[in-house]
Each structure stands twice: as C-alpha cells, then as structure tokens.
C-alpha positions in Angstrom: 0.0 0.0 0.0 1.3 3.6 -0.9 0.9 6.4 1.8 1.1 9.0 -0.4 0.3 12.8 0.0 -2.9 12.5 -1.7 -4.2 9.0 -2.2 -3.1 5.6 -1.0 -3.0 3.2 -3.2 -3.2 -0.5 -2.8 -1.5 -2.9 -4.1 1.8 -1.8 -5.1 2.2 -4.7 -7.4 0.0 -6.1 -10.0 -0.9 -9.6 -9.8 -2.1 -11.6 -13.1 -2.8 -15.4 -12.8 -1.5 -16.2 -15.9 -3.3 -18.2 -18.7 -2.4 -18.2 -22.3 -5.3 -17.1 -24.6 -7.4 -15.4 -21.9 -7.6 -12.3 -20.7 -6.8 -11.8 -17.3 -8.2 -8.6 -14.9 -6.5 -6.9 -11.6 -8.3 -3.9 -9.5 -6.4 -1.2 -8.4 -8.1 0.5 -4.9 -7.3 4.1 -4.8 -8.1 6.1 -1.5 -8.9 9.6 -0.7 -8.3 10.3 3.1 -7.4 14.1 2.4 -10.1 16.8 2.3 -9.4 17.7 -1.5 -10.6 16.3 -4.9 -7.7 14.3 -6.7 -7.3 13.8 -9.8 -5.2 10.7 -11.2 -4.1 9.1 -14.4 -2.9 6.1 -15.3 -0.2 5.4 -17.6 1.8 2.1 -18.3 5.1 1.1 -20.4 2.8 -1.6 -22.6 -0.6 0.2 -23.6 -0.7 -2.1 -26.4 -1.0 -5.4 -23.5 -3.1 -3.8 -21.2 -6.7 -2.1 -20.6 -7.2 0.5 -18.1 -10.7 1.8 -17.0 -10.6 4.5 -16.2 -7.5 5.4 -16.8 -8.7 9.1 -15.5 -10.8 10.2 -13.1 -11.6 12.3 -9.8 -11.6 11.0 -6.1 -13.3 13.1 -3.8 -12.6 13.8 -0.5 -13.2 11.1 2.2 -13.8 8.4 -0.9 -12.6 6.0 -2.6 -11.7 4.9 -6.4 -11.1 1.3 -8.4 -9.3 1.1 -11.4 -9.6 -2.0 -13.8 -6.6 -3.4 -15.2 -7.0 -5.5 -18.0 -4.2 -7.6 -19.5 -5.3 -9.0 -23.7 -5.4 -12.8 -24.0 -1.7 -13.5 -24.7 -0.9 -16.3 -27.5 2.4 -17.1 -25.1 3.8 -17.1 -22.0 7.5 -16.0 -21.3 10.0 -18.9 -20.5 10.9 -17.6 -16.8 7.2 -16.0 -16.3 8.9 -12.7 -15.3 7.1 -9.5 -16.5 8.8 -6.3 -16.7 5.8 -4.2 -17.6 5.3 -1.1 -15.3 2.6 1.1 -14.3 2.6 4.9 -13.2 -0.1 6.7 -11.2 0.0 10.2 -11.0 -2.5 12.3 -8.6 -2.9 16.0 -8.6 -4.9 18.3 -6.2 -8.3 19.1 -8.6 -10.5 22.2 -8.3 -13.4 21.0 -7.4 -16.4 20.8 -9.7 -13.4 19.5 -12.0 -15.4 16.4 -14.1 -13.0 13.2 -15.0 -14.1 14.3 -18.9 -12.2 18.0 -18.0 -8.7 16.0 -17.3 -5.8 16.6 -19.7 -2.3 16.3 -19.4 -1.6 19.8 -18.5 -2.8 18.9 -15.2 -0.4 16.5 -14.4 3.0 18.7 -16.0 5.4 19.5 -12.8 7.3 21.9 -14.6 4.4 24.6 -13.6 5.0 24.5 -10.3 2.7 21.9 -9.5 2.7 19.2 -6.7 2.2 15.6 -8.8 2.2 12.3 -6.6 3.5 9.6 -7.9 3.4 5.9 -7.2 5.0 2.9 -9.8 3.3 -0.4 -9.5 5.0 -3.4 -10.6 3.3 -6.4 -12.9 3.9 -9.8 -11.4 2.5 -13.3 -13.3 1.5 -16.0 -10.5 1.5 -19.1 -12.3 -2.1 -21.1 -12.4 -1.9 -24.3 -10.7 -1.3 -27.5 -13.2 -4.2 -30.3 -13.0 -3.7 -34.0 -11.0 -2.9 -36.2 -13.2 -5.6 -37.9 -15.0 -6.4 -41.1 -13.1 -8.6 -44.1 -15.4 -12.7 -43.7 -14.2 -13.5 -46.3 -11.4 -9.7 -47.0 -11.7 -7.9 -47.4 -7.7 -4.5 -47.3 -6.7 -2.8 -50.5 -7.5 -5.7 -51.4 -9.6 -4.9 -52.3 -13.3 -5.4 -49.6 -15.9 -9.4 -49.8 -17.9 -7.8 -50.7 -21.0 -6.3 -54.1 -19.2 -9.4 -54.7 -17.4 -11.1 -54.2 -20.8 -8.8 -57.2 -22.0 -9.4 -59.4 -19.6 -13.4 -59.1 -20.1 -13.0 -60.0 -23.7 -10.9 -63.1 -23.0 -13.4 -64.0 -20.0 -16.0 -63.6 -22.1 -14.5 -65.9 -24.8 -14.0 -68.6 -22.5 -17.5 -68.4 -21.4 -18.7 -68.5 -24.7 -16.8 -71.6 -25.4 -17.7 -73.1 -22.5 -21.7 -72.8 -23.4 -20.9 -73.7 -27.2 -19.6 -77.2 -25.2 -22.5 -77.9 -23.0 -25.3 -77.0 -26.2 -23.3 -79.8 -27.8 -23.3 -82.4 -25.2 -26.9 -81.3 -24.4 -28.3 -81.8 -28.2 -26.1 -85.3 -28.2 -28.3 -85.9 -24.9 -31.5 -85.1 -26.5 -31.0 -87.4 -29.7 -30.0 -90.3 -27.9 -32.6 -90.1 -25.6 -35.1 -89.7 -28.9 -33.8 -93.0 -30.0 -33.8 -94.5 -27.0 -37.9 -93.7 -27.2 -38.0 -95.0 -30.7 -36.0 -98.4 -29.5 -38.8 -98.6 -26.7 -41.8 -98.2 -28.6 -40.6 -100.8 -30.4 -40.2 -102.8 -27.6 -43.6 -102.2 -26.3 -44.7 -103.4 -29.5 -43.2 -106.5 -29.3 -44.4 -107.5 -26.0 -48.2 -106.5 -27.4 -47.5 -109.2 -30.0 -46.2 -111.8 -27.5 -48.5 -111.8 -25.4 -51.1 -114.0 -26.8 -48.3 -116.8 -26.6 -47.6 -115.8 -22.8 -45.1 -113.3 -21.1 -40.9 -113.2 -22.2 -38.9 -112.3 -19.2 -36.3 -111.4 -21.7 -38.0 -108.0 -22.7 -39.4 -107.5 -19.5 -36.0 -106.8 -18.4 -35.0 -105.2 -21.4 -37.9 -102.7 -20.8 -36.4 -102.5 -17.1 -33.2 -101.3 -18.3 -34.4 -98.9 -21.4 -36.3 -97.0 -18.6 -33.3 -96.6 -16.7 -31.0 -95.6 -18.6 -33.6 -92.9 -20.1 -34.4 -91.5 -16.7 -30.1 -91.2 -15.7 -29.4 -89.3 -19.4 -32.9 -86.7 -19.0 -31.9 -86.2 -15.8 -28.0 -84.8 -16.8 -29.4 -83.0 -19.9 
C-alpha cells in the first residue's frame, strides 16, 4: 500500500494469474483520506497489452476509487514468467467541480509549479496451478489400468462362450440319444403286445427295465 500525500493506493504490485489465450483482470483500490478532490491518471510502459478503465478520473474527498486493469489474451507465456511491464499513477490536487471528462495532461505537467504524486506499481504473473494427473474412471491405486481390465473381459468372455458352445453340444447329443432311446422302446412295447397272446418273455421284461433306466439317468444330466 502507498501512503502517499494525496491518495493511498493499494497494491503496489499487479498480480495476473496467468493463462495463455485469456484475458486476465486486476483492480487497483485508490483512496482519498485528504479533504481535497484528486485527480489521477494512469499510464503504463505496454498500452498495447493492457486495458485501463478509467484510466482518468476524480476521487473526492473522504472516498474511494477502483481502477480495472486489464491484460489481452496472450498467445504465449515467457520462459521464466517474469514480467517487466510497469505502471505509473500520477495524482494531482483538482478544483473541485473538475469532471473526469475536463482531465488533460496539463494537469499533471510539474514543470508549472505543481505538486504531482507519484506511485510505480510493478506487474507480477502468478502461475495457475497444473491439474492431477488424470487417473482411469473407477480405476484405484494399485488397480490395473481400464484398457487391461477391458482385456481381460474380452478373453473371459471368450472362454465363457466356449464353454456354453460345449454344453449346447453335449446337451443336443443328450436329446437325440434319448429320442432314439424312445423309438427303440416303442418298439419294444410293441413286441411284447405281440407276444402276449403266446404268454409273457422275461427277456423284454427286463429289457424294458433297463431302457427305462438308462432314459431316466441321461434326462436327468441333460
């Protein structure tokens, strides 16, 4: 903070978080504790980098002032982020009634005799903090990365496939023996029909016996 004659002026340095292709803003507070009307100006060593509003004006006694500084979106940043741009604030005692449109640089000349203030701020870059690194969604420390775990779905997932291919196989193998299995028992049946008018075989009783259980064992593992 300057303690000047006329107005104090807070801060003494200018303080741009720096980001390429963005334009960046700073506030300059200017403070009248005296019982006079100041006028100020603004000048700086880059007009071409920066916007100043206002870059003139009036503070009235007992008040206060802020000054926007605006640095253009800048296409590249300098290799040891030092800035040597400068600013100058110059304050005058006013006559009051004085409007900021009345303020030329007459006002501010010293060689009439004149009492001009003057405060130099100095432009300083504060380098933007860099993001975490990226870490893989759902991903956890000592986890694989989602690309692997990716890879290891597909060849689960191939394995599984095989796996049901297998048991469709043995399954549809199942069903057609057990179809002729039927068909060889029917026949069976038949035969016995026919017999029986010349009395019961025990030879395809206990064929039929053993046709039933082997059908029951291979429907039950399908």
């Amino acid at each position: 903070m300057s303690s000047g004659e006329l107005l104090k002026i807070e801060p003494l340095e200018l303080k741009f978080p720096f980001e390429l292709k963005k334009q960046i803003y700073c506030s300059i507070h200017l403070s009248n504790n005296t019982e006079e009307h100041v006028a100020f100006k603004v000048k700086t060593t880059n007009p071409k980098k920066y916007c100043v509003r206002p870059n003139t004006g009036i503070v009235s006694p007992r008040s206060t002032s802020d000054v926007i500084v605006t640095m253009q979106a800048q296409k590249e940043a300098p290799s040891d982020m030092q800035c040597k741009d400068k600013f100058l604030l110059q304050s005058v005692v006013a006559t009051p009634g004085v409007a900021a449109k009345d303020i030329t640089q007459e006002m501010f000349n010293k060689e009439d005799g004149r009492v001009v203030d003057e405060c130099k701020l100095k432009v300083i870059y504060l380098p933007t903090a860099q993001p975490p690194f990226p870490v893989a969604e759902g991903s956890e420390e000592g986890s694989p990365p989602k690309e692997s775990m990716k890879d290891n779905g597909h060849e689960n997932g191939s394995e599984a496939k095989s796996v049901i291919s297998r048991l469709m196989a043995e399954k549809a193998a199942a069903l057609q023996q057990s179809n002729k299995l039927r068909q060889e028992l029917e026949l069976v049946k038949r035969d016995m029909t026919r017999s029986r008018r010349g009395g019961v075989s025990f030879i395809p009783v206990v064929v039929v016996g053993l046709l039933g259980i082997l059908l029951g064992y291979i429907l039950k593992k399908s």
